[in-house]
PDB file with SEQRES, HELIX, SHEET and CRYST1 records, atoms N, CA, C and O in Angstrom:
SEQRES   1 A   83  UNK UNK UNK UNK UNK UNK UNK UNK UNK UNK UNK UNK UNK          
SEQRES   2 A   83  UNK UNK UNK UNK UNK UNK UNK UNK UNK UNK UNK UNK UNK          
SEQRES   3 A   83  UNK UNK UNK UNK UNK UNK UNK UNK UNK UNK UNK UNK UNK          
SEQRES   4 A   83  UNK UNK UNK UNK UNK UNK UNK UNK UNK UNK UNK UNK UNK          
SEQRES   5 A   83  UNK UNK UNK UNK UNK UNK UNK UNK UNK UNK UNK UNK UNK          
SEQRES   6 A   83  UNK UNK UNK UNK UNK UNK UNK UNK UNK UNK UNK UNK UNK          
SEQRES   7 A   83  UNK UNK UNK UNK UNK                                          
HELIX    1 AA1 UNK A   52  UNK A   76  1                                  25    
SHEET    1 AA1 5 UNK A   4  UNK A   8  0                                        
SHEET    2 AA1 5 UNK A  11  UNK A  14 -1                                        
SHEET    3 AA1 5 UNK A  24  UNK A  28 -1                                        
SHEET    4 AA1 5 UNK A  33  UNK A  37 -1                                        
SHEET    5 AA1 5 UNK A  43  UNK A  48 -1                                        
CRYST1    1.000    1.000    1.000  90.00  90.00  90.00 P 1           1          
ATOM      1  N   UNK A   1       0.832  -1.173   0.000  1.00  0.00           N  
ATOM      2  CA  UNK A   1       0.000   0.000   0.000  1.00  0.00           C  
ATOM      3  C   UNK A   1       0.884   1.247   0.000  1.00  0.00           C  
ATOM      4  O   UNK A   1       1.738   1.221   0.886  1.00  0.00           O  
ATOM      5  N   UNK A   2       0.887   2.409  -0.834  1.00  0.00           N  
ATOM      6  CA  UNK A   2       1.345   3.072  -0.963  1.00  0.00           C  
ATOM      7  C   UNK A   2       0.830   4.577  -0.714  1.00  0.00           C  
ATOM      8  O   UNK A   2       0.874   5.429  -1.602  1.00  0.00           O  
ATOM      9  N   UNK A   3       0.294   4.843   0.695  1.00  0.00           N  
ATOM     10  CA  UNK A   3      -0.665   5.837   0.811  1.00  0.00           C  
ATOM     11  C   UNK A   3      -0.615   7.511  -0.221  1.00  0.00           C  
ATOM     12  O   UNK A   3       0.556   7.870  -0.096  1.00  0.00           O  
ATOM     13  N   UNK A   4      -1.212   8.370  -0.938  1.00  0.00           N  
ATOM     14  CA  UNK A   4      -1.137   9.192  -1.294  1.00  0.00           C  
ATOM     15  C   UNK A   4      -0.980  10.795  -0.200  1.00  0.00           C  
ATOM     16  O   UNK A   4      -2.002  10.875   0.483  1.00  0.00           O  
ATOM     17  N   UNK A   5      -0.353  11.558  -0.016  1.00  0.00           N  
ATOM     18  CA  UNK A   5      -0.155  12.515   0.962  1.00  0.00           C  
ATOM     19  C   UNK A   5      -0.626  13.794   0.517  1.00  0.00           C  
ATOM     20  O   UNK A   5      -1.038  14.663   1.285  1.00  0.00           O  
ATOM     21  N   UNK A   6      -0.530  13.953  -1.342  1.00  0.00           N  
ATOM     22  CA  UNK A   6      -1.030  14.808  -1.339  1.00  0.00           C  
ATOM     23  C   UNK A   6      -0.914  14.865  -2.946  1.00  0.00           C  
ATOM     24  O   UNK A   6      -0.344  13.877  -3.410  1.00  0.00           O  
ATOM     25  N   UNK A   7      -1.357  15.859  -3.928  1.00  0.00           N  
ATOM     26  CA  UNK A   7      -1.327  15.946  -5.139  1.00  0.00           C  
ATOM     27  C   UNK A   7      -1.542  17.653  -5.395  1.00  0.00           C  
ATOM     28  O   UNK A   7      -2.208  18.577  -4.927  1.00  0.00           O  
ATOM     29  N   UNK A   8      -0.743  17.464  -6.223  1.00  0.00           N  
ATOM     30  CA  UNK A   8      -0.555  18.944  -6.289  1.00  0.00           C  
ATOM     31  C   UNK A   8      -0.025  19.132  -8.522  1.00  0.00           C  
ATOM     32  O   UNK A   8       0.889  18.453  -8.990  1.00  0.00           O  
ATOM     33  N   UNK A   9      -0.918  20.215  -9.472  1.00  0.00           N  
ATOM     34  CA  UNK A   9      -0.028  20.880 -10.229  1.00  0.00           C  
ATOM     35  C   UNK A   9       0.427  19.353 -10.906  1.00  0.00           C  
ATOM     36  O   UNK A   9       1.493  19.157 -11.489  1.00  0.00           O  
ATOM     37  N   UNK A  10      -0.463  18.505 -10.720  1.00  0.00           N  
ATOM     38  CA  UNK A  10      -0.087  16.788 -11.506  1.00  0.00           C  
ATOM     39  C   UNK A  10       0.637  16.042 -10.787  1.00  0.00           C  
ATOM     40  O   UNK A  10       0.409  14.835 -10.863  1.00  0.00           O  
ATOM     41  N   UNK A  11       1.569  16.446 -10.003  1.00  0.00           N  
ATOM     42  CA  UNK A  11       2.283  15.813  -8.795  1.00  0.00           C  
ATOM     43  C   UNK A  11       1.650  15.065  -7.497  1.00  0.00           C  
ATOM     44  O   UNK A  11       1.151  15.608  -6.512  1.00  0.00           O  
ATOM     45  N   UNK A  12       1.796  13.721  -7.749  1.00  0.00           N  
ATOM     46  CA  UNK A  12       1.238  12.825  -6.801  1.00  0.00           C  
ATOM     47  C   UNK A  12       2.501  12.943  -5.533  1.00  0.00           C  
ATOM     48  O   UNK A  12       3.570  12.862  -6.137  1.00  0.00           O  
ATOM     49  N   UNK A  13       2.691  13.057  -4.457  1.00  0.00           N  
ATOM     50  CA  UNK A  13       3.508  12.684  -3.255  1.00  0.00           C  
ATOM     51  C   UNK A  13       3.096  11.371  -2.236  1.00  0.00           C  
ATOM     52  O   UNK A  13       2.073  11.184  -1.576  1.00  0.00           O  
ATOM     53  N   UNK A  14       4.017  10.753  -2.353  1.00  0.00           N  
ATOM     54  CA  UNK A  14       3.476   9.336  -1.774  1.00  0.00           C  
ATOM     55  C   UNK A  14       4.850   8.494  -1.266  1.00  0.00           C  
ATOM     56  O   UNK A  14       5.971   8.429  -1.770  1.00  0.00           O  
ATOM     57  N   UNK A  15       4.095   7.680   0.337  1.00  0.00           N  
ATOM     58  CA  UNK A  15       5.892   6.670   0.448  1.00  0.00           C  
ATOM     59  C   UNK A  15       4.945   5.430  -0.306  1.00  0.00           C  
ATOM     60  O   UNK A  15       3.891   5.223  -0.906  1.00  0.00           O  
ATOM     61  N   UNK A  16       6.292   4.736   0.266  1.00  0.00           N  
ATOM     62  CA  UNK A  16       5.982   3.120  -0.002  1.00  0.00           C  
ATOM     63  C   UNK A  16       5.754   2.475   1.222  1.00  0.00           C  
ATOM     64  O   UNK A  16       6.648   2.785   2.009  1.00  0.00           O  
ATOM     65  N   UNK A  17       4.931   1.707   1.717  1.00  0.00           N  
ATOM     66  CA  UNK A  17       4.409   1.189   2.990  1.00  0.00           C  
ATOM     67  C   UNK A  17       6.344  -0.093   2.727  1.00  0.00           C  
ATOM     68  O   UNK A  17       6.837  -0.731   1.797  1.00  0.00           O  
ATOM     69  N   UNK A  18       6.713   0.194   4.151  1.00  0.00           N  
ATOM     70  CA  UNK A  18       7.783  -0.738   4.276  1.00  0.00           C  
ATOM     71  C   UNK A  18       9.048  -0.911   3.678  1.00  0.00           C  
ATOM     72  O   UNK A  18       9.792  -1.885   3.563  1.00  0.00           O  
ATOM     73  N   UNK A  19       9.131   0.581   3.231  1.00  0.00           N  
ATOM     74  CA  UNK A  19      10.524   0.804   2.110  1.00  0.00           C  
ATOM     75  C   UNK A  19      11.797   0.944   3.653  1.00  0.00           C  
ATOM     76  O   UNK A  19      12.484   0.057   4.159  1.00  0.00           O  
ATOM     77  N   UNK A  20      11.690   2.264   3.975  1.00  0.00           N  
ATOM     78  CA  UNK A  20      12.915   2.461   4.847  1.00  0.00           C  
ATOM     79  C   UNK A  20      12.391   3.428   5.875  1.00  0.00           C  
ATOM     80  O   UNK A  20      11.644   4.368   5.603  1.00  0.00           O  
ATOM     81  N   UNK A  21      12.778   3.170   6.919  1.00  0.00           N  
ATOM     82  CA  UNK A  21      12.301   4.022   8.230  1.00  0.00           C  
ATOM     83  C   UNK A  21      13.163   5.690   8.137  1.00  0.00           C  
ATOM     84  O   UNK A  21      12.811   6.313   9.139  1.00  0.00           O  
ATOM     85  N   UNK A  22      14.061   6.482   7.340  1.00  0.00           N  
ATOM     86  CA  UNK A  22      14.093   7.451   7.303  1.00  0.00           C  
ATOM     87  C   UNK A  22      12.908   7.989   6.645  1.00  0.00           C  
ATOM     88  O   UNK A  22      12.190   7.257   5.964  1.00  0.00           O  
ATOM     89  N   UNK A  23      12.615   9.478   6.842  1.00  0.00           N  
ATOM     90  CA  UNK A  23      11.870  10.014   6.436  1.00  0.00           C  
ATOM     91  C   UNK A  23      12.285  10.562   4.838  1.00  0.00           C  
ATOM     92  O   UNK A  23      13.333  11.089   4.465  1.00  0.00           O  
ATOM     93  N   UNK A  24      11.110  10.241   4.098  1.00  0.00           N  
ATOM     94  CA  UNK A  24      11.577  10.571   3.062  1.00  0.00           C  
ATOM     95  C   UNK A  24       9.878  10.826   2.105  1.00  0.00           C  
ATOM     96  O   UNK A  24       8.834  10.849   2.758  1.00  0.00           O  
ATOM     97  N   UNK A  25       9.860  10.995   0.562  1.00  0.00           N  
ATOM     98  CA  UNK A  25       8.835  11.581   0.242  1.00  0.00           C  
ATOM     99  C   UNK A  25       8.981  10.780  -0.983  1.00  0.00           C  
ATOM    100  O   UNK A  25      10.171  10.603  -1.244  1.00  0.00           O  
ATOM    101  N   UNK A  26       8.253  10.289  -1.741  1.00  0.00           N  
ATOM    102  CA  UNK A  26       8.429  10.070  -3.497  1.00  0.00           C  
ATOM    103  C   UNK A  26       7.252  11.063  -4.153  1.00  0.00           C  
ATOM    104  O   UNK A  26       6.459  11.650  -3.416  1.00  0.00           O  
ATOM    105  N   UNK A  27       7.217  11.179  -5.437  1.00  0.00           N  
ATOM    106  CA  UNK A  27       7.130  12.344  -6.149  1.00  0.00           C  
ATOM    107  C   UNK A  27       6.812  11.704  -7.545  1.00  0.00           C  
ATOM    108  O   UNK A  27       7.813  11.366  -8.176  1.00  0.00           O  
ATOM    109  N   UNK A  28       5.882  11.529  -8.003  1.00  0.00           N  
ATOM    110  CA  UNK A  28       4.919  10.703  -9.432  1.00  0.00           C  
ATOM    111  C   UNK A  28       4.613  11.912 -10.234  1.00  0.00           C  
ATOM    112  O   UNK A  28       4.114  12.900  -9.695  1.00  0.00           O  
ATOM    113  N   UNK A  29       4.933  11.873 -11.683  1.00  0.00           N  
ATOM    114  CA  UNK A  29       3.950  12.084 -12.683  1.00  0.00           C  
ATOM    115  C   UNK A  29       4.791  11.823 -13.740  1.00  0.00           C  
ATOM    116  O   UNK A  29       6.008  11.801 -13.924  1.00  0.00           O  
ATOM    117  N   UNK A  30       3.537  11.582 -14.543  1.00  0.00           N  
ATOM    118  CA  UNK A  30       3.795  10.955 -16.094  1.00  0.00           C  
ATOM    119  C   UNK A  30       5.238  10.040 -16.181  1.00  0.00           C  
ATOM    120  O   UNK A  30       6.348  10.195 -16.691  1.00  0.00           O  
ATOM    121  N   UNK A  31       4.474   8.887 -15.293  1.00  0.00           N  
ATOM    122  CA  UNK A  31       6.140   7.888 -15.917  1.00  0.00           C  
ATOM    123  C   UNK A  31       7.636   8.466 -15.187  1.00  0.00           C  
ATOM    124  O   UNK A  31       8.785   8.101 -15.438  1.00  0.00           O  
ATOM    125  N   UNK A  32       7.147   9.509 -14.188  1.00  0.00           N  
ATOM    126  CA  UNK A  32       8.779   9.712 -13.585  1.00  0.00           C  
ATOM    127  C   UNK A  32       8.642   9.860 -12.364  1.00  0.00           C  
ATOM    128  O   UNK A  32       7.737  10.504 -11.834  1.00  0.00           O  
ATOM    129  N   UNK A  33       9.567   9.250 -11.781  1.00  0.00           N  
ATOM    130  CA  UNK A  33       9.247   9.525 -10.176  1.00  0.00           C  
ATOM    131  C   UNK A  33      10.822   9.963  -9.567  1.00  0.00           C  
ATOM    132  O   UNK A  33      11.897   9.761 -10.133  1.00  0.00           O  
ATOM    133  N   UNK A  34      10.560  10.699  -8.080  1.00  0.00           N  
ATOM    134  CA  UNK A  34      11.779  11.294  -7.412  1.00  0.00           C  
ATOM    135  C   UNK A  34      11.448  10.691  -6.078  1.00  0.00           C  
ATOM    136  O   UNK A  34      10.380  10.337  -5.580  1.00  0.00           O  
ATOM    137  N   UNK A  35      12.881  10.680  -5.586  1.00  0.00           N  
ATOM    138  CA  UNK A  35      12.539  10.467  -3.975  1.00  0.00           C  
ATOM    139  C   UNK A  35      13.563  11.569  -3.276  1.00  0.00           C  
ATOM    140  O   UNK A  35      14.612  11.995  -3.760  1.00  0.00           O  
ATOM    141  N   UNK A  36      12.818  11.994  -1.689  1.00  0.00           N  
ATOM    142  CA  UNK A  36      13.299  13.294  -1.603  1.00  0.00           C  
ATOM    143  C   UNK A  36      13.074  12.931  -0.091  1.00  0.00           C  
ATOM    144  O   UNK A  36      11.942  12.619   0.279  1.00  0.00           O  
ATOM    145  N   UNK A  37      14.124  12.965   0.788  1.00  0.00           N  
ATOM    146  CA  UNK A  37      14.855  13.056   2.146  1.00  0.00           C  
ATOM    147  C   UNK A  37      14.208  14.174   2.459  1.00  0.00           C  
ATOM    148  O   UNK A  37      14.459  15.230   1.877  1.00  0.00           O  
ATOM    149  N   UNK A  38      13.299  14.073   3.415  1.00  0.00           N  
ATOM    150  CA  UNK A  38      12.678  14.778   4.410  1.00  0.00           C  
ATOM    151  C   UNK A  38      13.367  15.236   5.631  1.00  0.00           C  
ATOM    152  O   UNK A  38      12.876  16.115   6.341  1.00  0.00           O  
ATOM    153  N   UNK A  39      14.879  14.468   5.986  1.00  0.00           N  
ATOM    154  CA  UNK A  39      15.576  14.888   6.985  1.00  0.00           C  
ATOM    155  C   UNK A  39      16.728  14.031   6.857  1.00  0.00           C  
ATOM    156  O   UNK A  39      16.706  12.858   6.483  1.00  0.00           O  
ATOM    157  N   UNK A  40      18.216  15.030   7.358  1.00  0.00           N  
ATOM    158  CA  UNK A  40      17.591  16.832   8.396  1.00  0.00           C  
ATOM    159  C   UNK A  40      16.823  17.549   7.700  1.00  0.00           C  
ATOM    160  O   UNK A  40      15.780  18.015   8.158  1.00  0.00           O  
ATOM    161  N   UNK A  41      17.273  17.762   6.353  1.00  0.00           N  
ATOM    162  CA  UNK A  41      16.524  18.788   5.577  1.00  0.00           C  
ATOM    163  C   UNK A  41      16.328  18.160   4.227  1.00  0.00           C  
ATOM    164  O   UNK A  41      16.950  17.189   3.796  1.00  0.00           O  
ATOM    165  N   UNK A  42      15.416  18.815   3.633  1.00  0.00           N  
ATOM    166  CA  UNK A  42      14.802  18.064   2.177  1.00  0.00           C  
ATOM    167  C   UNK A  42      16.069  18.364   1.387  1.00  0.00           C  
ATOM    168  O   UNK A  42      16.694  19.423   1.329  1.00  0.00           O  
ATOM    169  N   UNK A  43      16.368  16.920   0.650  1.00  0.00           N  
ATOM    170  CA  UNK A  43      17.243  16.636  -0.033  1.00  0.00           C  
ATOM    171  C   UNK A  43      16.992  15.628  -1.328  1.00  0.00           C  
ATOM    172  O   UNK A  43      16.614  14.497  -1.021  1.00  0.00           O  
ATOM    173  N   UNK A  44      17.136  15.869  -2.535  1.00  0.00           N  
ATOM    174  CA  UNK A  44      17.135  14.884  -3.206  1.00  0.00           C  
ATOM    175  C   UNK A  44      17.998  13.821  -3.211  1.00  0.00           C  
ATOM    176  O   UNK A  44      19.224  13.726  -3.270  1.00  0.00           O  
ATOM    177  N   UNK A  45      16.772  12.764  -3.108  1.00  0.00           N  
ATOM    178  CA  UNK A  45      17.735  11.290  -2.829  1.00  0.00           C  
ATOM    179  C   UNK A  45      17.816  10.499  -4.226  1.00  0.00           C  
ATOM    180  O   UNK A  45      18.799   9.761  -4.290  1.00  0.00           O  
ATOM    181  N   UNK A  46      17.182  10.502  -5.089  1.00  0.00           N  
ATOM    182  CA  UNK A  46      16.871   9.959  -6.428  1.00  0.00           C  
ATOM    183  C   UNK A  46      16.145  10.286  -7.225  1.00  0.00           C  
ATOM    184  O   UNK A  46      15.037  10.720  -6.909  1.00  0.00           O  
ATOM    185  N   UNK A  47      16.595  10.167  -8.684  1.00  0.00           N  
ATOM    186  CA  UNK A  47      15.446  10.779  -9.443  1.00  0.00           C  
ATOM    187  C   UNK A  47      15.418  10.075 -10.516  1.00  0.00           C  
ATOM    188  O   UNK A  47      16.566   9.933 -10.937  1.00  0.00           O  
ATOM    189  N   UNK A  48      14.280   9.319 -11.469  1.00  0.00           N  
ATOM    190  CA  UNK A  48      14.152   8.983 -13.069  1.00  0.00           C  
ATOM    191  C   UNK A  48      12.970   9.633 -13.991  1.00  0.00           C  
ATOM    192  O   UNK A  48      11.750   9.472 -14.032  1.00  0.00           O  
ATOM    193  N   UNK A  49      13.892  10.438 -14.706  1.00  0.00           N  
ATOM    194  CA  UNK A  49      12.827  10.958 -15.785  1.00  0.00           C  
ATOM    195  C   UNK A  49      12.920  12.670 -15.449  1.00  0.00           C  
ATOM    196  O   UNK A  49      13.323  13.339 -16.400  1.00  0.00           O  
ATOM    197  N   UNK A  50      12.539  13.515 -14.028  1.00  0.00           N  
ATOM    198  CA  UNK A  50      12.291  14.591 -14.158  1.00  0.00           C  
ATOM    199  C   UNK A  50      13.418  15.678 -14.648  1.00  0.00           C  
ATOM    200  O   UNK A  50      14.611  15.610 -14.352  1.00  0.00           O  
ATOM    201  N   UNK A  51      12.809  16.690 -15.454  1.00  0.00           N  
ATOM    202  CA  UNK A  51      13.921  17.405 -15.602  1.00  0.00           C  
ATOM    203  C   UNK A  51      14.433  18.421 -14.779  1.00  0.00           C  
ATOM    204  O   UNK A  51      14.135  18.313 -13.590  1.00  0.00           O  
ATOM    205  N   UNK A  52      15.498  19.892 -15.275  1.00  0.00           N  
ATOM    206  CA  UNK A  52      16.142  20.308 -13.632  1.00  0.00           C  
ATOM    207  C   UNK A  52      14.868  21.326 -13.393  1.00  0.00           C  
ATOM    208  O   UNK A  52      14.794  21.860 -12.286  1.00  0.00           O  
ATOM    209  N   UNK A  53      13.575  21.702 -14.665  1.00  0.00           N  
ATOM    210  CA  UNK A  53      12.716  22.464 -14.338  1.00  0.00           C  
ATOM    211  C   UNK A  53      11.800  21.861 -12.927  1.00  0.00           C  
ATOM    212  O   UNK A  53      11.665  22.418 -11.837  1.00  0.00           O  
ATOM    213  N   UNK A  54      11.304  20.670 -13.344  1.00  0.00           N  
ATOM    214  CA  UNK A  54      10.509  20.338 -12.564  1.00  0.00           C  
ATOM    215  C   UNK A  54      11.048  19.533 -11.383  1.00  0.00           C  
ATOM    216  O   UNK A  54      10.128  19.070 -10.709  1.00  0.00           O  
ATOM    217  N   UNK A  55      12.325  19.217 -10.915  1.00  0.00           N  
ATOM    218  CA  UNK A  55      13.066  19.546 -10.197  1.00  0.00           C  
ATOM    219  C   UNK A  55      13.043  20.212  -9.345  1.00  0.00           C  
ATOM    220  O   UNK A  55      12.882  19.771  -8.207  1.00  0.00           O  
ATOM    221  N   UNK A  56      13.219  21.699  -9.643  1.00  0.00           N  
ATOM    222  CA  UNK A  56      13.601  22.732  -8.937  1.00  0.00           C  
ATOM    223  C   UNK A  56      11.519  23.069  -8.259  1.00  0.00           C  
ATOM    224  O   UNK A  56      11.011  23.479  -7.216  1.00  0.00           O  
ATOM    225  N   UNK A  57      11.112  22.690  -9.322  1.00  0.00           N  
ATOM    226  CA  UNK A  57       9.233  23.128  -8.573  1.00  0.00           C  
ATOM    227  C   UNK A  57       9.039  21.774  -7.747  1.00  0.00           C  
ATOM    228  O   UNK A  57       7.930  21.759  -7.214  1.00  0.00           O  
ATOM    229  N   UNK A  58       9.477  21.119  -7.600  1.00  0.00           N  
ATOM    230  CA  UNK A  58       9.205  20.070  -6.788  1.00  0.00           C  
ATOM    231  C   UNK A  58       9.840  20.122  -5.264  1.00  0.00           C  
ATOM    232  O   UNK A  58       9.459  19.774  -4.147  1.00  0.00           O  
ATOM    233  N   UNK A  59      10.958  20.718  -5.798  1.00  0.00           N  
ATOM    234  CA  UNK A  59      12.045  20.720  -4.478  1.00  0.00           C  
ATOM    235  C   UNK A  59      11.023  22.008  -3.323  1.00  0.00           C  
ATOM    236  O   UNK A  59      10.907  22.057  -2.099  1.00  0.00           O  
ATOM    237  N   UNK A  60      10.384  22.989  -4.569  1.00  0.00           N  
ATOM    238  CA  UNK A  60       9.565  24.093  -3.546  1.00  0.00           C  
ATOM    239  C   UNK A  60       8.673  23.410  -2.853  1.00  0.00           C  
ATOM    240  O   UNK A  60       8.410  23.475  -1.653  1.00  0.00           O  
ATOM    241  N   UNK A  61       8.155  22.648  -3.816  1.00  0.00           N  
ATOM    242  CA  UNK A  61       6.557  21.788  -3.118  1.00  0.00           C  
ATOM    243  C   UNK A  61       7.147  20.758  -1.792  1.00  0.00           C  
ATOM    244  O   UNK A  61       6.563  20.601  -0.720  1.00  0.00           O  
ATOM    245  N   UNK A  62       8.017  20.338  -2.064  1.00  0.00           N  
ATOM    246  CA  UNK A  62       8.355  19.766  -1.154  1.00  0.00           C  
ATOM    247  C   UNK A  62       8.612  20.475   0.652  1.00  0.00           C  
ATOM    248  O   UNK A  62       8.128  20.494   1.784  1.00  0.00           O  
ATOM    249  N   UNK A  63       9.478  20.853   0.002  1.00  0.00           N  
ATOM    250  CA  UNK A  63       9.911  21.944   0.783  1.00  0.00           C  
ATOM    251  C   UNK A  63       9.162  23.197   2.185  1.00  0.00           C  
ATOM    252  O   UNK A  63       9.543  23.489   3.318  1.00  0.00           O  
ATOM    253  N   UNK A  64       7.664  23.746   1.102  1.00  0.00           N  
ATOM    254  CA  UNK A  64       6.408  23.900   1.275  1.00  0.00           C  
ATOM    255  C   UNK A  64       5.926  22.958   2.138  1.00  0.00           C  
ATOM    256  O   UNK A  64       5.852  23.615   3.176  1.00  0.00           O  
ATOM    257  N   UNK A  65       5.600  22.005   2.366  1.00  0.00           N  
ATOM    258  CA  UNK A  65       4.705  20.830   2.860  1.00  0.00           C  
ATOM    259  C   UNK A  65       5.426  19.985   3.945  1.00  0.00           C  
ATOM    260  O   UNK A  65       4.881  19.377   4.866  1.00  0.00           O  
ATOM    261  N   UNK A  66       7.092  20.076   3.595  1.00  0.00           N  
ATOM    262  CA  UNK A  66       7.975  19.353   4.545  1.00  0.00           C  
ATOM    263  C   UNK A  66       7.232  18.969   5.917  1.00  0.00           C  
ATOM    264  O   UNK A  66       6.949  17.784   6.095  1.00  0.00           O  
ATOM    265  N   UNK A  67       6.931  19.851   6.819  1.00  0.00           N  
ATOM    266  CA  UNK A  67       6.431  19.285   8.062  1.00  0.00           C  
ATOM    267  C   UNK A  67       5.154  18.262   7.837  1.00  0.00           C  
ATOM    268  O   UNK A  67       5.182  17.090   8.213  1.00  0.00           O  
ATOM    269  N   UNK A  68       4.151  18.811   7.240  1.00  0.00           N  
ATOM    270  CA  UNK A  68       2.955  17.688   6.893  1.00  0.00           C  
ATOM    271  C   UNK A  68       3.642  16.731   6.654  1.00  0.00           C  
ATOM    272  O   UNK A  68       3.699  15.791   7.447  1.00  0.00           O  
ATOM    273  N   UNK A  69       4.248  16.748   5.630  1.00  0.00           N  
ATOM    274  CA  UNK A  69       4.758  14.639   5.081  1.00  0.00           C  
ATOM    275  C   UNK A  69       5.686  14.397   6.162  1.00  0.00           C  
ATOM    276  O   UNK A  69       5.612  13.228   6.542  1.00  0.00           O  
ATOM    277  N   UNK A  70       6.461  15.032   6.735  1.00  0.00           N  
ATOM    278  CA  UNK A  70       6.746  14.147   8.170  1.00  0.00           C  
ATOM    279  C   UNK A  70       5.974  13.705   9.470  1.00  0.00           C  
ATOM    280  O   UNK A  70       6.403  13.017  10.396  1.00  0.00           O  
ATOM    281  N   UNK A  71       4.688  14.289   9.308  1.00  0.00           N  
ATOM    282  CA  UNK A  71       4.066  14.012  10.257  1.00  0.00           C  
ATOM    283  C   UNK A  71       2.810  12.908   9.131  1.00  0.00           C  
ATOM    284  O   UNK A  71       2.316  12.039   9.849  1.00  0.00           O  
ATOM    285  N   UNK A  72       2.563  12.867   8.437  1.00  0.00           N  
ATOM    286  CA  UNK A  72       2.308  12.024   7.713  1.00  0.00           C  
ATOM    287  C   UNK A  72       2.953  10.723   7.466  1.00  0.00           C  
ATOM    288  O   UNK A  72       2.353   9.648   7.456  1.00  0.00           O  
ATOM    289  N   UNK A  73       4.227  10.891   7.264  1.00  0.00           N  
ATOM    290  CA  UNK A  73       4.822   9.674   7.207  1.00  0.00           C  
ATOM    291  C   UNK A  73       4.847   8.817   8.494  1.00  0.00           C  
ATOM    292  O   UNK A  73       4.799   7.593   8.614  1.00  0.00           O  
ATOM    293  N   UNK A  74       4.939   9.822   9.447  1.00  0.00           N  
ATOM    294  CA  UNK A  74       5.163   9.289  10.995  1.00  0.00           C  
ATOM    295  C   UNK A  74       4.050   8.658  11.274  1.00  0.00           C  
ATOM    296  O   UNK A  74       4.209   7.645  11.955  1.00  0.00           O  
ATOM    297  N   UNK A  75       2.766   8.971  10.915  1.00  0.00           N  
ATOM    298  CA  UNK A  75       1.383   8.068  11.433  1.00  0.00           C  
ATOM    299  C   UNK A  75       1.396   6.939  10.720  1.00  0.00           C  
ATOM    300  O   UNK A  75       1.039   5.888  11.253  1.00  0.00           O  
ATOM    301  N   UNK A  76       1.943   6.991   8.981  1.00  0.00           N  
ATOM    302  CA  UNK A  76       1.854   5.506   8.424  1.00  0.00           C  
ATOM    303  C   UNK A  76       2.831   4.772   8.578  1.00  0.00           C  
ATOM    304  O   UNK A  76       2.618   3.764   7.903  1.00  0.00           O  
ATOM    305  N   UNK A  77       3.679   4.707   9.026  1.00  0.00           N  
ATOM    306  CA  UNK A  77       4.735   3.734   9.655  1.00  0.00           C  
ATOM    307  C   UNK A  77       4.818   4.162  11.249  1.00  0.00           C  
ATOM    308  O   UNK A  77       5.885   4.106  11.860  1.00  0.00           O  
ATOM    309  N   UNK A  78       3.561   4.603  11.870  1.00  0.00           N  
ATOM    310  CA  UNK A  78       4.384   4.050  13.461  1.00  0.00           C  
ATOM    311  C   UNK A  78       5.067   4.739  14.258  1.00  0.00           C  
ATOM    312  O   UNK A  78       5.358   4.461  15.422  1.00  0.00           O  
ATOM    313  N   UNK A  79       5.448   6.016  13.416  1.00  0.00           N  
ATOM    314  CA  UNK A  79       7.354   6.294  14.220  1.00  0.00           C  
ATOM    315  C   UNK A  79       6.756   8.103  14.773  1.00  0.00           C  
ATOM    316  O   UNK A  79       5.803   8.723  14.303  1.00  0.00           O  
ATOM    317  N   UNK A  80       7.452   8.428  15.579  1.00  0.00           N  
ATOM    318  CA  UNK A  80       7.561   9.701  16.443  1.00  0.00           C  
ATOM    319  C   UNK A  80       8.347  10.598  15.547  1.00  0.00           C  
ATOM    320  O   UNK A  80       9.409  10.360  14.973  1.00  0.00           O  
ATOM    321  N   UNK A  81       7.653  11.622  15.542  1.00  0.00           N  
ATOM    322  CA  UNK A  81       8.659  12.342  14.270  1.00  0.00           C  
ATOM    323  C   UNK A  81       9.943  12.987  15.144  1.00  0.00           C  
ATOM    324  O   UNK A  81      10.849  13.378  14.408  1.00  0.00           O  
ATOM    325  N   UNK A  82      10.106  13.109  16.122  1.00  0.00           N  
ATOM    326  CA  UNK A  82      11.254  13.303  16.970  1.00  0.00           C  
ATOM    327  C   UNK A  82      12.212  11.738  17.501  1.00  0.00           C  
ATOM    328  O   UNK A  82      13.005  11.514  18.416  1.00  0.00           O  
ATOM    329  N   UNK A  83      11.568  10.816  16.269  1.00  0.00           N  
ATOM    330  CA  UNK A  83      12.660   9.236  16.607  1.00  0.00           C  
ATOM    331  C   UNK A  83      13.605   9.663  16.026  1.00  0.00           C  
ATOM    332  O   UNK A  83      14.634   8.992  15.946  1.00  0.00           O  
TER     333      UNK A  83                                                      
END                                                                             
């Protein structure tokens, strides 16, 4: 199960139920996805397909929302966002 966190501008944000206990974010549209380190600070961790435009608007959205998807992520896996 891969809960959805939020959608935004065509951009789906979503984890993977049981990937890795850091906090982190993935990032969907059209056939490309990113994954993006929620901590310490939002960082790109991987990327296939996006370019450095949508990149750089993703990194805002992210960025933007950072506290929600950590406290989001923290209810679907379990964890204290101060673990």
């Amino acid at each position: 199960m891969s809960p959805k966190f939020r959608q935004e501008d065509g951009f789906v944000f979503k984890v993977y139920s049981n990937e890795e206990v850091r906090m982190h974010i993935h990032v969907v549209k059209a056939g490309c996805e990113a994954k993006f380190w929620l901590e310490p600070e939002v960082e790109l961790a991987s990327n296939c397909g996006f370019g450095s435009k949508d990149l750089k608007k993703i990194t805002k959205l992210v960025e933007k929302y950072g506290d929600e998807f950590k406290l989001q992520f923290a209810a679907h896996v379990g964890k204290r966002v101060d673990d």
